[in-house]
Biopython code that builds the backbone (N, CA, C, O; Angstrom):
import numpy as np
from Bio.PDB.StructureBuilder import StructureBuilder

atoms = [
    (1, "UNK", "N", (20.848, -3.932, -1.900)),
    (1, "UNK", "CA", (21.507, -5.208, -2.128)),
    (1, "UNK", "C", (21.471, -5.507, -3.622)),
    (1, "UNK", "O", (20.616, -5.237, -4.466)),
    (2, "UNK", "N", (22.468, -6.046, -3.698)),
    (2, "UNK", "CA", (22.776, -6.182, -5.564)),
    (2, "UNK", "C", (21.953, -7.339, -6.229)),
    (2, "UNK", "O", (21.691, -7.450, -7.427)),
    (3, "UNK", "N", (21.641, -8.078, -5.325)),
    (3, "UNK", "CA", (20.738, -9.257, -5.859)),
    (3, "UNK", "C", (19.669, -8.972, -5.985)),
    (3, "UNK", "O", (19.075, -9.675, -6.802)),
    (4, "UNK", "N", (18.901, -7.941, -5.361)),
    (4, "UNK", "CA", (17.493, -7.838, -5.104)),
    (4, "UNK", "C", (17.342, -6.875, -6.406)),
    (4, "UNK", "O", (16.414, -6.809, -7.213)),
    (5, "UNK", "N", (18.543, -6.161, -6.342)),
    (5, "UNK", "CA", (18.522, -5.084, -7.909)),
    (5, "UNK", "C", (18.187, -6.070, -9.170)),
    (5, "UNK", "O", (17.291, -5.998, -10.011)),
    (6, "UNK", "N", (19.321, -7.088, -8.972)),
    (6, "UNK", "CA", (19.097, -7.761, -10.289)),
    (6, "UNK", "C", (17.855, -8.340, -10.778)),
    (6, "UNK", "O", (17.329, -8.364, -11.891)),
    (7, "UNK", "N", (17.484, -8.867, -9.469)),
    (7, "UNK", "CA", (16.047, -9.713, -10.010)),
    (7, "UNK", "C", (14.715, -8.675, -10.383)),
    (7, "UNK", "O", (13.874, -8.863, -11.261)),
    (8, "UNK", "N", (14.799, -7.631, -9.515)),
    (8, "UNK", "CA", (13.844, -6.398, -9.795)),
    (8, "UNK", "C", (13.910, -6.196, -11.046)),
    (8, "UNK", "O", (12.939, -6.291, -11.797)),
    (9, "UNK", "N", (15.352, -5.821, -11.486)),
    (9, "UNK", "CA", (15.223, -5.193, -12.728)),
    (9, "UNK", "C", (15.448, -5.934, -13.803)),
    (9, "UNK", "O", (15.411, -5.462, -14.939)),
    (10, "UNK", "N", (15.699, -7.158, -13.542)),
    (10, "UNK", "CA", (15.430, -8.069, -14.671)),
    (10, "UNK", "C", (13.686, -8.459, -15.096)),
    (10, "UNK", "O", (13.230, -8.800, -16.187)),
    (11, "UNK", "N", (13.065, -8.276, -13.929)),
    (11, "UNK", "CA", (11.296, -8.652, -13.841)),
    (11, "UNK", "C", (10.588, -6.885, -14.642)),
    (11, "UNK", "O", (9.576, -6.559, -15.261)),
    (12, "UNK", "N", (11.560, -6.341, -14.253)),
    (12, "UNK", "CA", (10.880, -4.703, -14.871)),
    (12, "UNK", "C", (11.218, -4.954, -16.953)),
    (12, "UNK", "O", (10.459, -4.956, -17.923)),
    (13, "UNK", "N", (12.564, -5.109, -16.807)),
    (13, "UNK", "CA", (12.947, -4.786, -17.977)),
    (13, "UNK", "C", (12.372, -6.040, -18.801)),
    (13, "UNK", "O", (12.109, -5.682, -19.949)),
    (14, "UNK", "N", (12.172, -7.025, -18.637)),
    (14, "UNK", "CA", (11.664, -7.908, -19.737)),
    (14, "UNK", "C", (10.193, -8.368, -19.671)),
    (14, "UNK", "O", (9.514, -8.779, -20.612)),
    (15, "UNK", "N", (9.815, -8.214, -18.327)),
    (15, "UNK", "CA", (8.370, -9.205, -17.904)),
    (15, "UNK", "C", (7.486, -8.193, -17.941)),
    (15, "UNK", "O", (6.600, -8.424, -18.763)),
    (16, "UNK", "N", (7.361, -7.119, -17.359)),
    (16, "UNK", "CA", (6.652, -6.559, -16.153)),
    (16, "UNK", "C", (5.062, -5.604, -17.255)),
    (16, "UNK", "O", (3.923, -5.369, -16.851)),
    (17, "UNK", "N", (5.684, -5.293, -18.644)),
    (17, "UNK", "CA", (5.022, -4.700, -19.682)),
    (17, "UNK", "C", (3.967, -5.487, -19.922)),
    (17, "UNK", "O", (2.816, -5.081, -20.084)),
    (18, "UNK", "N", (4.437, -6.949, -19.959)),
    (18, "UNK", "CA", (3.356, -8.004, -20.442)),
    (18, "UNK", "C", (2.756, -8.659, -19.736)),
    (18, "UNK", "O", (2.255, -9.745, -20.028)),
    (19, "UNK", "N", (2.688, -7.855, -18.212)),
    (19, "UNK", "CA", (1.716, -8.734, -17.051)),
    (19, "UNK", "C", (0.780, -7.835, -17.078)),
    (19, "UNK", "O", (0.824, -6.778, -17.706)),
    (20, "UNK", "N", (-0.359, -8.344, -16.191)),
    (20, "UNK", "CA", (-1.668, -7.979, -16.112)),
    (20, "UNK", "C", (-1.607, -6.154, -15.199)),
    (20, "UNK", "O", (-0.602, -5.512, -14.893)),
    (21, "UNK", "N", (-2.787, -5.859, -15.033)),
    (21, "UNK", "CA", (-2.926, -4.476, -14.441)),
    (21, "UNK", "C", (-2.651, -5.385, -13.032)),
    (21, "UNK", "O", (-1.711, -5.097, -12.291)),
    (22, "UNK", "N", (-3.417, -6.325, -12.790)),
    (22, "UNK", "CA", (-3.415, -6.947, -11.111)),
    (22, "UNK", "C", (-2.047, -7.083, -10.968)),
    (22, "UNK", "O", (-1.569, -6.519, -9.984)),
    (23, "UNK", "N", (-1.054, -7.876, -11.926)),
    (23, "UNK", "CA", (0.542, -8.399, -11.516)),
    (23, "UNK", "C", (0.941, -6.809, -11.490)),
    (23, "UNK", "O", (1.532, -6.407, -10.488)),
    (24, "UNK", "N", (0.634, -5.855, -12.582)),
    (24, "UNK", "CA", (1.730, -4.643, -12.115)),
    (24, "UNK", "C", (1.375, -3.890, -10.737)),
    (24, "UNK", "O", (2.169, -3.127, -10.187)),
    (25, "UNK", "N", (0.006, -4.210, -10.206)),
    (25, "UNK", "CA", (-0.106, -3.366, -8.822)),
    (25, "UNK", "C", (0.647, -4.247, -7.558)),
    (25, "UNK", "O", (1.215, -3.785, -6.569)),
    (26, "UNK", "N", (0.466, -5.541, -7.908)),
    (26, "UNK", "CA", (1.413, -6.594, -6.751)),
    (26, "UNK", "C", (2.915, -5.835, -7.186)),
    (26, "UNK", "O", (3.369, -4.981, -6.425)),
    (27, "UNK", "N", (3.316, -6.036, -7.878)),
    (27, "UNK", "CA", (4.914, -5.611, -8.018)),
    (27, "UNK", "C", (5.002, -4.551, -7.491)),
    (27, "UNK", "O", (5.815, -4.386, -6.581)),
    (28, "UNK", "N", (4.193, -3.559, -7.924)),
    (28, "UNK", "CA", (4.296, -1.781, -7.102)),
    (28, "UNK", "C", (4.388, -1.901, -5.776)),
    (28, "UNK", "O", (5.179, -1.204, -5.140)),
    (29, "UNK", "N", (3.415, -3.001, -5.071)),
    (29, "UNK", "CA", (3.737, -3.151, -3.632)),
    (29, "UNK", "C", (4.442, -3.633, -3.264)),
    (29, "UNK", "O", (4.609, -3.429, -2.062)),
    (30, "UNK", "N", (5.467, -4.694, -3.985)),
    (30, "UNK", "CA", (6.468, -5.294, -3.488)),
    (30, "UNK", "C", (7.157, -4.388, -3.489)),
    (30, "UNK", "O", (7.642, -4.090, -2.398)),
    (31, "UNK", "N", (7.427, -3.754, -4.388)),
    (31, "UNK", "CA", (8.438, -2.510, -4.586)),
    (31, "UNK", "C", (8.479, -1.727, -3.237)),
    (31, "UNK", "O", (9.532, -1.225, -2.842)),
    (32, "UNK", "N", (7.366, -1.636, -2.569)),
    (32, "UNK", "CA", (7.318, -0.566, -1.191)),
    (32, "UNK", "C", (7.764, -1.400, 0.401)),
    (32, "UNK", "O", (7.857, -0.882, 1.514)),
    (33, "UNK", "N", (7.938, -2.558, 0.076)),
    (33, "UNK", "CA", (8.640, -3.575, 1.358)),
    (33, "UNK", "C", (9.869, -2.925, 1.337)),
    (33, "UNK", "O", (10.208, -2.281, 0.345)),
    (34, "UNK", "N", (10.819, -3.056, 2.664)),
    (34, "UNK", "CA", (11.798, -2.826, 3.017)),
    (34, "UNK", "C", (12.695, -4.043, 2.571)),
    (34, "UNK", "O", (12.211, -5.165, 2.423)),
    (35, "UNK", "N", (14.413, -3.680, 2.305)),
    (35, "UNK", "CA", (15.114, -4.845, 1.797)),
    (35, "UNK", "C", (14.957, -5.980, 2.418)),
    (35, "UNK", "O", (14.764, -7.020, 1.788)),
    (36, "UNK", "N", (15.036, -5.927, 4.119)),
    (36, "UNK", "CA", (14.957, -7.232, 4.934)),
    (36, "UNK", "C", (13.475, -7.863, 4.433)),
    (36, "UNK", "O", (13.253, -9.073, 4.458)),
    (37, "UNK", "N", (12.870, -7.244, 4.150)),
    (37, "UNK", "CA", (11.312, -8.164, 3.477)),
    (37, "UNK", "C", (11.540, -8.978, 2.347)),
    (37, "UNK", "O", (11.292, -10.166, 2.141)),
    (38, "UNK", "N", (12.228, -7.819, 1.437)),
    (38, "UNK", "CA", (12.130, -8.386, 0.031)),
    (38, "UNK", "C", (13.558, -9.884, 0.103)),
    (38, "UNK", "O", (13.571, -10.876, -0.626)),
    (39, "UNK", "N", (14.475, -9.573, 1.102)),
    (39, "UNK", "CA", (15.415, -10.516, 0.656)),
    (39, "UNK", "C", (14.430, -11.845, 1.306)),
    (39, "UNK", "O", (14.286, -12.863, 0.629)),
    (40, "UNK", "N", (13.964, -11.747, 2.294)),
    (40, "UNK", "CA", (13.145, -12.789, 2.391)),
    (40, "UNK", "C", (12.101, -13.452, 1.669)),
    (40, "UNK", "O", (11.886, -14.663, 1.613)),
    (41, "UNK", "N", (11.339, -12.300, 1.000)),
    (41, "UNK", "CA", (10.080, -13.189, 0.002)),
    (41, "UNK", "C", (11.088, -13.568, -1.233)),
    (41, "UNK", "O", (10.597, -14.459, -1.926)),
    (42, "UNK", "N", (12.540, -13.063, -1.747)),
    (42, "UNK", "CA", (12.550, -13.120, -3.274)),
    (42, "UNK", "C", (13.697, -14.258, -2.925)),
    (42, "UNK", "O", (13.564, -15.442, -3.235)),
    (43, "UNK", "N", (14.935, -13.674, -2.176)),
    (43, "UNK", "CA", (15.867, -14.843, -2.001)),
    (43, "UNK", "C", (15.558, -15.852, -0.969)),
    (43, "UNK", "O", (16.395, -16.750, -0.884)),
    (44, "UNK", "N", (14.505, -15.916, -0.128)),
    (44, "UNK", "CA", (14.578, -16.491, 0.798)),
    (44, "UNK", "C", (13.485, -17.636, 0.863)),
    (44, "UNK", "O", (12.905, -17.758, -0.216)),
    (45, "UNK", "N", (13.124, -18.367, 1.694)),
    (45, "UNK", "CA", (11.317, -18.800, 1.770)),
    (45, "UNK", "C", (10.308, -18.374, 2.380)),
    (45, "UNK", "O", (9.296, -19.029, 2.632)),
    (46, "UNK", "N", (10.496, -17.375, 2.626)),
    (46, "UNK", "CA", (9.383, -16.563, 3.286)),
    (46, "UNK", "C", (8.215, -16.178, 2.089)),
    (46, "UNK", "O", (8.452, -15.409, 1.157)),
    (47, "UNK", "N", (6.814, -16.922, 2.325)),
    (47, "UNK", "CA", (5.648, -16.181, 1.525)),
    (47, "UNK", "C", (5.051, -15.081, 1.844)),
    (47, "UNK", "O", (4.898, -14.640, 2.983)),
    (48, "UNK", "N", (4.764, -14.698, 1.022)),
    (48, "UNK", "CA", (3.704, -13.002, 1.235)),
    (48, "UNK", "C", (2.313, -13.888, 1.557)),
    (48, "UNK", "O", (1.776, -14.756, 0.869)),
    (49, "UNK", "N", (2.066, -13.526, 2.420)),
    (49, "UNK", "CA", (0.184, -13.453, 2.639)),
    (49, "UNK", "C", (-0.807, -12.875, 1.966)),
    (49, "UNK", "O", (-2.004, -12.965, 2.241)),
    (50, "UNK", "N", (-0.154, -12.068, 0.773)),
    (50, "UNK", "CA", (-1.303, -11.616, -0.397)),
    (50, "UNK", "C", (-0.596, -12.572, -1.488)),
    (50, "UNK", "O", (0.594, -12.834, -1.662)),
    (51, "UNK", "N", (-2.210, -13.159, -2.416)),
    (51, "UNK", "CA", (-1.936, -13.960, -3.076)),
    (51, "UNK", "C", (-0.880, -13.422, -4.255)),
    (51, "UNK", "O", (0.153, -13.920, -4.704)),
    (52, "UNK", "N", (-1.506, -12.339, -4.519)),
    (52, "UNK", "CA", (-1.398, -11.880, -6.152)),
    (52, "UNK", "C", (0.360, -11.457, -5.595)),
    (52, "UNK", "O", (1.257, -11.924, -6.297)),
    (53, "UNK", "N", (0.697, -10.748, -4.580)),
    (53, "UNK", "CA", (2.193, -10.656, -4.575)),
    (53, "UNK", "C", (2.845, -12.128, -4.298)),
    (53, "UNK", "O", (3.889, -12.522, -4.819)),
    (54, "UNK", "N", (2.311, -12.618, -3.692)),
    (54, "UNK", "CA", (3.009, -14.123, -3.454)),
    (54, "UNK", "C", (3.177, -14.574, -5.315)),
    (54, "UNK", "O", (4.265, -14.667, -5.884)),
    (55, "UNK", "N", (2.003, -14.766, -5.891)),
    (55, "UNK", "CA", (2.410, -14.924, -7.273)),
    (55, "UNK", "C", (3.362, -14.395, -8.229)),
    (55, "UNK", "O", (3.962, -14.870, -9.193)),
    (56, "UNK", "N", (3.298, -12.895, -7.478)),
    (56, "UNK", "CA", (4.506, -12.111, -8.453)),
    (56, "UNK", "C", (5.733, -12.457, -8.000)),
    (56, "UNK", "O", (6.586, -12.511, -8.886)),
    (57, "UNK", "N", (6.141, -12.741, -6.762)),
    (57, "UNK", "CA", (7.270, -13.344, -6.086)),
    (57, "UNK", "C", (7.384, -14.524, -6.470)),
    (57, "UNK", "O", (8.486, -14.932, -6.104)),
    (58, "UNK", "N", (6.755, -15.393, -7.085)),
    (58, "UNK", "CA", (6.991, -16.885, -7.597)),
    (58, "UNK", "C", (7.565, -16.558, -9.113)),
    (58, "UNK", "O", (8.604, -17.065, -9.534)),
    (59, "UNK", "N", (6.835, -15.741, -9.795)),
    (59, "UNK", "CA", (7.298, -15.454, -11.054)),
    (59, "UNK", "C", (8.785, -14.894, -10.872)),
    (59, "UNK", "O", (9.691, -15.485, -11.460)),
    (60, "UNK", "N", (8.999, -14.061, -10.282)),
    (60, "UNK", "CA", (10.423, -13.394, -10.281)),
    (60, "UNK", "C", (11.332, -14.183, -10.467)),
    (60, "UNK", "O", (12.123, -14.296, -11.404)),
    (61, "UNK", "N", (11.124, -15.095, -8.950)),
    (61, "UNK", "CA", (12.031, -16.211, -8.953)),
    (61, "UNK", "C", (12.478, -17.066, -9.568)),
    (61, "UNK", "O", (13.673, -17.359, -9.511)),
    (62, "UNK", "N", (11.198, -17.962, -10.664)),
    (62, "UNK", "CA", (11.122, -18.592, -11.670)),
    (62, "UNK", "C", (12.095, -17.859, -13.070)),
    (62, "UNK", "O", (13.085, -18.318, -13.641)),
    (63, "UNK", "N", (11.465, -16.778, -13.264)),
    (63, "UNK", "CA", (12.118, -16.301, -14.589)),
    (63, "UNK", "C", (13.575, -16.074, -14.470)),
    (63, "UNK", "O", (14.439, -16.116, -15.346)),
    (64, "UNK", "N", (13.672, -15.821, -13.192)),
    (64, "UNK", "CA", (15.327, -15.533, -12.719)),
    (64, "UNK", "C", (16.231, -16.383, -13.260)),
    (64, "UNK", "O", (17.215, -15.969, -13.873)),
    (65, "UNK", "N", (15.930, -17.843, -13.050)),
    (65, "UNK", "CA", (16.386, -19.065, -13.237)),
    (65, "UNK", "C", (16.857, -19.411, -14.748)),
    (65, "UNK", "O", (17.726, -20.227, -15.057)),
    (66, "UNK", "N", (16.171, -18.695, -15.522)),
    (66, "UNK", "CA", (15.605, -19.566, -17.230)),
    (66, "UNK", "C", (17.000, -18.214, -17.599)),
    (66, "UNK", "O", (17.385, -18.024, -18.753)),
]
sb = StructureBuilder()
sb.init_structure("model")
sb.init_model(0)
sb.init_chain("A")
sb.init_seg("    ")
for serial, (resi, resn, name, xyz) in enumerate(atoms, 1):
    if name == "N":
        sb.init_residue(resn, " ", resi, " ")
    sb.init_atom(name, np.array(xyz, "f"), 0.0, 1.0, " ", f" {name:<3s}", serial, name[0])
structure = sb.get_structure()
């Protein structure tokens, strides 16, 4: 899905260098959800039950915006 590309690779290409070792292992696992997951935690309201990805999924979203 083209949306889920964009926000991925907008969070890789500008953010992802200057987050912590903990934020880059949450992202690696988000990375391993299936699309129906991810359109739900990133476009949707569905939370992750791990904090640190729930956080990286708040950031995505946020920076998406700006």
């Amino acid at each position: 899905m083209r949306e889920l590309d964009e926000l991925l690779a907008h969070y890789l290409q500008t953010f992802y260098e200057q987050t912590t070792d903990a934020e880059k292992c949450a992202f690696r696992e988000l990375l391993e959800l299936a699309d129906p997951e991810l359109i739900g935690y990133l476009l949707g309201s569905q939370i992750h039950d791990d904090p640190e990805i729930a956080d990286v999924i708040k950031t995505i979203r946020r920076r998406a915006q700006t």
